[in-house]
Backbone bond lengths (Angstrom), bond angles and torsions (degrees), N, CA, C in turn:
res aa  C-N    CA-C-N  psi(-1)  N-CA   C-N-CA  omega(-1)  CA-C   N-CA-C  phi
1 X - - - 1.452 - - 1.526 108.66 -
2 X 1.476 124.52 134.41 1.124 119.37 -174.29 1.662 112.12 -121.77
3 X 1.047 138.92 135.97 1.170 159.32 167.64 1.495 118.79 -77.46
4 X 1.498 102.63 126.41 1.750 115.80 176.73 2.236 114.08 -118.31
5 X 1.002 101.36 107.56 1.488 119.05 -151.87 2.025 87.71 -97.95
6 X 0.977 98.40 93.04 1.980 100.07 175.69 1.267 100.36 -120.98
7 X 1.382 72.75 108.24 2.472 95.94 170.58 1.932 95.49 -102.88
8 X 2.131 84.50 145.86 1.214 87.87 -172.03 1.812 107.81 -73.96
9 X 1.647 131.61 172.99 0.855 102.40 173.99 1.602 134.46 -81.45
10 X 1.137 146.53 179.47 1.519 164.46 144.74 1.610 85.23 8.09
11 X 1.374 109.72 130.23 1.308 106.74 159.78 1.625 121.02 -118.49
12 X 1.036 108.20 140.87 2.138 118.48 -175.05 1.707 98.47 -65.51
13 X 1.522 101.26 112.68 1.674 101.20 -174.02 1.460 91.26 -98.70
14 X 1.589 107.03 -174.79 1.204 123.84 -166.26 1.727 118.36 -106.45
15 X 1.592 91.29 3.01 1.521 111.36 175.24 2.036 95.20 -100.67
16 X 1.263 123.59 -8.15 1.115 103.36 -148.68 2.233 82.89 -105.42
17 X 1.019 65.56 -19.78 2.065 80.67 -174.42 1.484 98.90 -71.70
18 X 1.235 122.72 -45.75 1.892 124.93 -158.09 1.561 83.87 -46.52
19 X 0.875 162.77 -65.55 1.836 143.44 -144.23 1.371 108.72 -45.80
20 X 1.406 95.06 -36.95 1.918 103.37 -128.40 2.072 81.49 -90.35
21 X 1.617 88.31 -19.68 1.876 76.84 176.38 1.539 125.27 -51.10
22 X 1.710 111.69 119.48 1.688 123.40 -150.38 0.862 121.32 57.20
23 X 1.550 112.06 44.66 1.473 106.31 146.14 1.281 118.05 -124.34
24 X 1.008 140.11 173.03 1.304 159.98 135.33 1.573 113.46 -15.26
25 X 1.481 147.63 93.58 1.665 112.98 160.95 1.199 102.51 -136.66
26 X 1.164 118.59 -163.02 1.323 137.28 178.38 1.639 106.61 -128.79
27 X 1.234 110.99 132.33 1.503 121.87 -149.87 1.635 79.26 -135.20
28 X 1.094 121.76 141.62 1.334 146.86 -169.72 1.728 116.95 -140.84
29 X 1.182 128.72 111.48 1.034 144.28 166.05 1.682 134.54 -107.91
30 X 1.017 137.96 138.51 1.518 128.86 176.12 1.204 108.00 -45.71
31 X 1.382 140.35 13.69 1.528 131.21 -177.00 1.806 111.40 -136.13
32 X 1.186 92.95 -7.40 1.420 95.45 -134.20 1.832 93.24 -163.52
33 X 1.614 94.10 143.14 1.631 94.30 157.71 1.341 99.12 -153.48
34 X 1.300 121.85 131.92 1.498 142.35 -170.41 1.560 115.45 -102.11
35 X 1.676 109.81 145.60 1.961 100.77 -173.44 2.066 71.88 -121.39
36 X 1.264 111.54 152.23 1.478 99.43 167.08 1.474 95.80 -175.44
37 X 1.508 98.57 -166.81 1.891 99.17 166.39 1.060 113.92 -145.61
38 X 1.720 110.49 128.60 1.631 127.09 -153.63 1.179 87.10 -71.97
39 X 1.852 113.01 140.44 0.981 112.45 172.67 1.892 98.79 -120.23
40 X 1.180 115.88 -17.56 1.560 117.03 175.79 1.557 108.75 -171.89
41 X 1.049 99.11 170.91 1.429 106.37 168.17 1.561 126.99 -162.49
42 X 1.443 127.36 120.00 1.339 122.13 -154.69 1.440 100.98 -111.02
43 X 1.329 123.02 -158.44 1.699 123.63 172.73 1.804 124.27 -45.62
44 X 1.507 79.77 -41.49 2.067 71.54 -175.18 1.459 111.93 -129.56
45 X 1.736 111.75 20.37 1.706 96.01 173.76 1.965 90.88 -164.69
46 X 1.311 91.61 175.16 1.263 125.50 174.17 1.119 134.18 -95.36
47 X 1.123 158.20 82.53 1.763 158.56 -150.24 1.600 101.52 -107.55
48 X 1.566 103.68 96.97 1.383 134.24 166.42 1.359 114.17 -77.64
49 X 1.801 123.27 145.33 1.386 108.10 165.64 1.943 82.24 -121.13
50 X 1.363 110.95 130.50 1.306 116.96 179.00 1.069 119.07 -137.70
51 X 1.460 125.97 81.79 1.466 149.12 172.92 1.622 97.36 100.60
52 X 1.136 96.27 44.13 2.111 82.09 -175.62 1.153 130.21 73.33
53 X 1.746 95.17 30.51 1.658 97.85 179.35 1.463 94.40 -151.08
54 X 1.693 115.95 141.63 1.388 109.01 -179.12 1.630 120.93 -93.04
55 X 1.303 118.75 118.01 1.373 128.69 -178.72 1.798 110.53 -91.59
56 X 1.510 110.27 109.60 1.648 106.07 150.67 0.983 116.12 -69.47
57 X 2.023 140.23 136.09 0.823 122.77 147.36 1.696 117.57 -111.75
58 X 1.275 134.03 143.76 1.229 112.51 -167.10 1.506 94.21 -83.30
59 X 1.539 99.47 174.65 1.467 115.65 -167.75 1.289 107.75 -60.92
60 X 1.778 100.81 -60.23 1.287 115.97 -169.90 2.001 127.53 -44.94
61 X 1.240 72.80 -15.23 1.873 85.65 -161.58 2.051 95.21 -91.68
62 X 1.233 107.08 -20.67 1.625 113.21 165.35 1.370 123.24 -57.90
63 X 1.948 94.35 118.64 1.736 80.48 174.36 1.495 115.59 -87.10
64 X 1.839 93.68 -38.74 1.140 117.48 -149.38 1.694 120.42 -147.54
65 X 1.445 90.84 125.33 2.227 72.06 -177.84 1.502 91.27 -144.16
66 X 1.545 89.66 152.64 1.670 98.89 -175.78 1.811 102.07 -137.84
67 X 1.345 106.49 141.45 1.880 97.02 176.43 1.981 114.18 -69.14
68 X 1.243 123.18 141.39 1.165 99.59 -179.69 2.092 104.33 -99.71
């Protein structure tokens, strides 16, 4: 009998974001990829300002963020 072991992937914590607070990044999602400026980030999301408009993104839905 063989066994199939599927872990979800790596998740974007809220210790891993504190740098990027005021900066500039690009936040990347499976739907979506965002340019904005981190303004915080608490347990389950992201608070983007992106063109003058404020975007939550939740954590979970993060693949990827880079400062630009």
């Amino acid at each position: 009998m063989s066994s199939t072991l599927v872990m979800d992937r790596p998740r974007v914590t809220v210790r891993a974001l504190r740098p990027f607070r005021g900066s500039v990044v690009t936040v990347q999602t499976a739907s979506a990829v965002l340019r904005g400026l981190l303004l915080s980030c608490v347990s389950g999301s992201a608070w983007l300002v992106v063109d003058d408009a404020d975007v939550l993104v939740d954590l979970d839905e993060i693949v990827a963020v880079d400062t630009v």
